[in-house]
C-alpha positions in Angstrom: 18.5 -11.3 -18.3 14.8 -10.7 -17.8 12.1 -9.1 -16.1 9.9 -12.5 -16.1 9.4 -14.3 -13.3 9.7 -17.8 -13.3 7.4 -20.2 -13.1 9.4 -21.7 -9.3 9.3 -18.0 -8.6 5.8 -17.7 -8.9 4.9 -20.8 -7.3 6.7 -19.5 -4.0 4.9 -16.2 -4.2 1.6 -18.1 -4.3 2.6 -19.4 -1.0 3.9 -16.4 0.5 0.4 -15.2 -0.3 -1.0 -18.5 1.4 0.7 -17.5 4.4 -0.8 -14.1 4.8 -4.1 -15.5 4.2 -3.5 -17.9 7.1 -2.3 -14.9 9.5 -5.2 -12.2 8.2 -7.5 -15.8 9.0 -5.8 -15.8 13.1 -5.9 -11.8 13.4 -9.7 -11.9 12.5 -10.1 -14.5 15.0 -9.0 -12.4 17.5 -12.5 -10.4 17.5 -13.8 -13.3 19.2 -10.8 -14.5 21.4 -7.7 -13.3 22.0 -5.9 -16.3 23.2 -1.9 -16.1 23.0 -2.1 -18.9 20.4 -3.8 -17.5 18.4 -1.9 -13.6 18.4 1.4 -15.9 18.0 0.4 -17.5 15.0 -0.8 -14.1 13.5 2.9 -12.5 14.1 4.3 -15.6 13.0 2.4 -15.4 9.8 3.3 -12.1 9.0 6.8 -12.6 9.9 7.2 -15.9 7.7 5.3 -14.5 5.1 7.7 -11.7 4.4 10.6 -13.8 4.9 9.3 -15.9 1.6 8.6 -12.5 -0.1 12.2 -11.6 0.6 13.2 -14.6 -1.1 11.1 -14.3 -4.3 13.2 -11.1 -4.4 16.2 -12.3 -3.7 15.8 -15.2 -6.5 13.9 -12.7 -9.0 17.4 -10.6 -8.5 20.1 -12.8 -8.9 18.0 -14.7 -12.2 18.2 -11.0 -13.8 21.4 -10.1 -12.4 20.1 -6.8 -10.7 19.8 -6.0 -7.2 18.1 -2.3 -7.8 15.2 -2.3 -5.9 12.3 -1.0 -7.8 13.9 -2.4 -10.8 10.3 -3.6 -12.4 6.9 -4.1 -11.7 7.1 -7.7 -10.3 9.8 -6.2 -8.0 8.5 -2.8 -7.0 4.9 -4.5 -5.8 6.5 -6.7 -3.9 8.3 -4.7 -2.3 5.6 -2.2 -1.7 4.1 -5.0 -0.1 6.5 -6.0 2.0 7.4 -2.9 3.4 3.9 -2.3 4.1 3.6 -5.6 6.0 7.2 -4.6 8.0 5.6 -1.3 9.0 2.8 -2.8 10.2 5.0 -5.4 12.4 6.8 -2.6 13.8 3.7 -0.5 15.3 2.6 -3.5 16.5 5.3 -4.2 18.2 6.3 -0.4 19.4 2.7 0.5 19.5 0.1 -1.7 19.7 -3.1 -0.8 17.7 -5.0 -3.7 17.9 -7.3 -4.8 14.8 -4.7 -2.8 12.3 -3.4 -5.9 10.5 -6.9 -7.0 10.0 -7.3 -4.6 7.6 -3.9 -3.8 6.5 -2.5 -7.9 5.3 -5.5 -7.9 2.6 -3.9 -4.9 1.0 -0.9 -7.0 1.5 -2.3 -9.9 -0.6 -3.5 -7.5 -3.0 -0.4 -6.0 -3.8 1.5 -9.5 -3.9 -1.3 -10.9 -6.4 -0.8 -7.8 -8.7 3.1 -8.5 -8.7 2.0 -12.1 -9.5 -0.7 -10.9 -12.2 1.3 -8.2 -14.1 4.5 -9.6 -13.5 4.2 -12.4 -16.0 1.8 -10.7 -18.3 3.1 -7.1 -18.8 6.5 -7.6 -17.2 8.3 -4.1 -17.4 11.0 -2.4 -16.4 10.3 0.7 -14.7 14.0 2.5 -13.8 15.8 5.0 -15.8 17.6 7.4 -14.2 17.5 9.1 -10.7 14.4 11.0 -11.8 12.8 8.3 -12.5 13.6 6.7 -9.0 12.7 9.7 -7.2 9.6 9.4 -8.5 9.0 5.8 -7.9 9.9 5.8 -4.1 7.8 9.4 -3.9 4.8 7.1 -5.7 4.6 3.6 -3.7 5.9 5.6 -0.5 3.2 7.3 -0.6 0.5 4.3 -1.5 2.4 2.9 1.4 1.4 5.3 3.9 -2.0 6.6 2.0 -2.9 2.3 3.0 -1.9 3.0 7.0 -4.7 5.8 6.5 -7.2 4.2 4.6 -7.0 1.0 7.5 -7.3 3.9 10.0 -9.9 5.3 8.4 -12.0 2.1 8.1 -11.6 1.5 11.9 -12.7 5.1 12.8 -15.5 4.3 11.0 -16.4 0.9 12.6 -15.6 2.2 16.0 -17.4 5.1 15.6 -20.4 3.3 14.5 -20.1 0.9 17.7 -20.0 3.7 20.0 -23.0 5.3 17.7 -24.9 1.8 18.8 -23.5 1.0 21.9 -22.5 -2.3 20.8 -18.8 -3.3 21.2 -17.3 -5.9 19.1 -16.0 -8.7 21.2 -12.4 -9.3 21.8 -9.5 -7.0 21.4 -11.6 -4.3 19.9 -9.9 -1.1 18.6 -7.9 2.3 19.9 -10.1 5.3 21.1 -11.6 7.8 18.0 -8.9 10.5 19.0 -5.8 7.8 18.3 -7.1 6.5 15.2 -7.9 10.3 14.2 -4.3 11.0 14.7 -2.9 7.7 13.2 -4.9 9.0 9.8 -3.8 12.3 10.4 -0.3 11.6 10.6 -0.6 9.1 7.7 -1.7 11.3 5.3 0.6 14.3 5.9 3.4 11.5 5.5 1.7 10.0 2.0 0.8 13.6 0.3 4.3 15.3 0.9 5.1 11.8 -1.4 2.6 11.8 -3.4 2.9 15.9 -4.3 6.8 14.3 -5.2 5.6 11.4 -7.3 3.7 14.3 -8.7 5.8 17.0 -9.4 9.0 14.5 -10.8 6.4 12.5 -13.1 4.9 15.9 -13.9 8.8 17.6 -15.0 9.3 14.0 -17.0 6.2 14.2 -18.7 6.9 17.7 -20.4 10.4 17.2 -20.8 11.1 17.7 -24.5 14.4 15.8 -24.3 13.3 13.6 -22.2 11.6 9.8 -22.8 7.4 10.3 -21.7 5.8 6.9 -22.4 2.6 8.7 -21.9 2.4 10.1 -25.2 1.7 14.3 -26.1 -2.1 14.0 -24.3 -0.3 12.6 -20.8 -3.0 14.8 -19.2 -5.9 12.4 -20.2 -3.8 9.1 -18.6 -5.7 7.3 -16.5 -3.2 7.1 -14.1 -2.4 11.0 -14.1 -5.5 11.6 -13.6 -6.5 9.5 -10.9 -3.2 10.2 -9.1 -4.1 13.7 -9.0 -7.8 13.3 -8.2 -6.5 11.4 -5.2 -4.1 14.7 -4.4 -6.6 17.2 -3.9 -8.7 14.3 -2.0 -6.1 14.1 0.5 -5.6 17.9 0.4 -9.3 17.9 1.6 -8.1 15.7 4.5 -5.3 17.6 5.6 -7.1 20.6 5.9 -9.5 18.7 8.5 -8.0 20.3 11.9 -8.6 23.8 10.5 -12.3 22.5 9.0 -14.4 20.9 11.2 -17.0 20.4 9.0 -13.9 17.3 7.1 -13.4 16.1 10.9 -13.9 12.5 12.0 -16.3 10.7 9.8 -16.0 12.4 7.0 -11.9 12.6 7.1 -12.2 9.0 7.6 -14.6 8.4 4.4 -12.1 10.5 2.3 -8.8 8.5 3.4 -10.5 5.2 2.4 -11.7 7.2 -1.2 -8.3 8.0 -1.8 -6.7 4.8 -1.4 -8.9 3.5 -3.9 -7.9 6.0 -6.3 -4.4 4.9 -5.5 -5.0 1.5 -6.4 -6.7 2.4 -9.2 -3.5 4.0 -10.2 -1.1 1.2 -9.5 -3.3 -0.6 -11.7 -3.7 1.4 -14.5 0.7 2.3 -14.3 0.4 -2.0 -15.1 -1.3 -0.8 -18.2 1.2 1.4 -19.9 4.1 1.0 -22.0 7.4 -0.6 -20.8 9.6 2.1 -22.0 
């Protein structure tokens, strides 16, 4: 049994990731026409390229003879991934936001070529108990939602700047400022009560005495603690927008995008520590 890919494994993830590229290539076509043809082959894209991810999990399972999601890092980003690029298909589909999965597949890609990345070259395991998975599915839930708010938060920006201009983009355009206000709104609230989760579990593991800590006695000088908590009290900032005006639109907007990047920074740098 083990946590590295193989090499047939890999090679089907790279085209999984080709797939995407090809449907993140027809949704950004759609800012000059919005002919059916070319919204079908965006959905179908999306849908086909999380059926291949499904299967690199599926195959990665059954060759280590585990089926626990989450079960190590070439697993968990994948499935971070994919559940991203579900959600995505199902607000589409229930509501329509037009221009979303422009900017939420890349983040898609991103994650799949991490799995790819760290996967074969610091393969890990990551579970050990139900601590441990609580603070997992608190952790990528939260990146999960956190990237809903950073894509709103990036077309807030661009619409508002439009408006700012008076020059509309051609074709399908985006939703009004107040519904992409509320979309990072709502994504936020979702991804800090996570995140404060992923927090407060990694936080009870790391000074557990009994306990395993991979981070070592100074766990409050990690890179990835203290990005992850830097991005917290960015997010608290955001939060506290509706009774602050002066965090309202723009500058809500700005902060959702800075946190995601802290976010990222701290999938990568969890890539970086010890397996156990």
């Amino acid at each position: 049994m083990s946590d590295v890919p193989t090499t047939g494994q890999i090679g089907l993830l790279a085209a999984g990731i080709g797939v995407f590229a090809a449907g993140e290539i027809a949704a950004l076509a759609r800012f000059w026409t919005d002919q059916p043809r070319v919204r079908i082959t965006a959905k179908i894209c999306l849908y086909t390229g999380t059926l291949i991810g499904v299967a690199v999990i599926v195959w990665h399972s059954i060759v280590r003879q585990s089926w626990l999601p989450l079960d190590d890092n070439f697993d968990a980003l994948i499935w971070l991934a994919l559940f991203l690029a579900l959600l995505v298909g199902y607000m589409q589909r229930a509501h329509p936001l037009r221009g979303l999965d422009v900017f939420i597949i890349p983040i898609v890609i991103l994650l799949l070529i991490l799995a790819a990345i760290f996967g074969r070259t610091k393969p890990h395991a990551y579970l050990e108990s139900t601590w441990s998975l609580t603070h997992l599915v608190g952790a990528y839930g939260g990146v999960v939602a956190f990237s809903i708010a950073a894509a709103g938060g990036v077309m807030y920006l661009l619409k508002n700047r439009q408006l700012r201009n008076k020059k509309l983009m051609p074709g399908p355009g985006f939703g009004s400022l107040e519904r992409l206000e509320h979309l990072t709104f709502v994504s936020v609230s979702l991804g800090f009560a996570l995140l404060t989760i992923g927090l407060v579990t990694g936080l009870v593991r790391a000074l557990d005495s009994h306990g395993h800590n991979s981070l070592g006695p100074d766990w409050y000088r990690n890179p990835k603690v203290v990005l992850a908590f830097v991005a917290w009290i960015v997010y608290a900032l955001v939060l506290h927008s509706p009774i602050n005006p002066s965090f309202r639109g723009r500058r809500a907007a700005m902060l959702s995008v800075i946190g995601f990047v802290l976010m990222i920074g701290t999938v990568v740098a969890v890539q970086f520590m010890p397996a156990r």
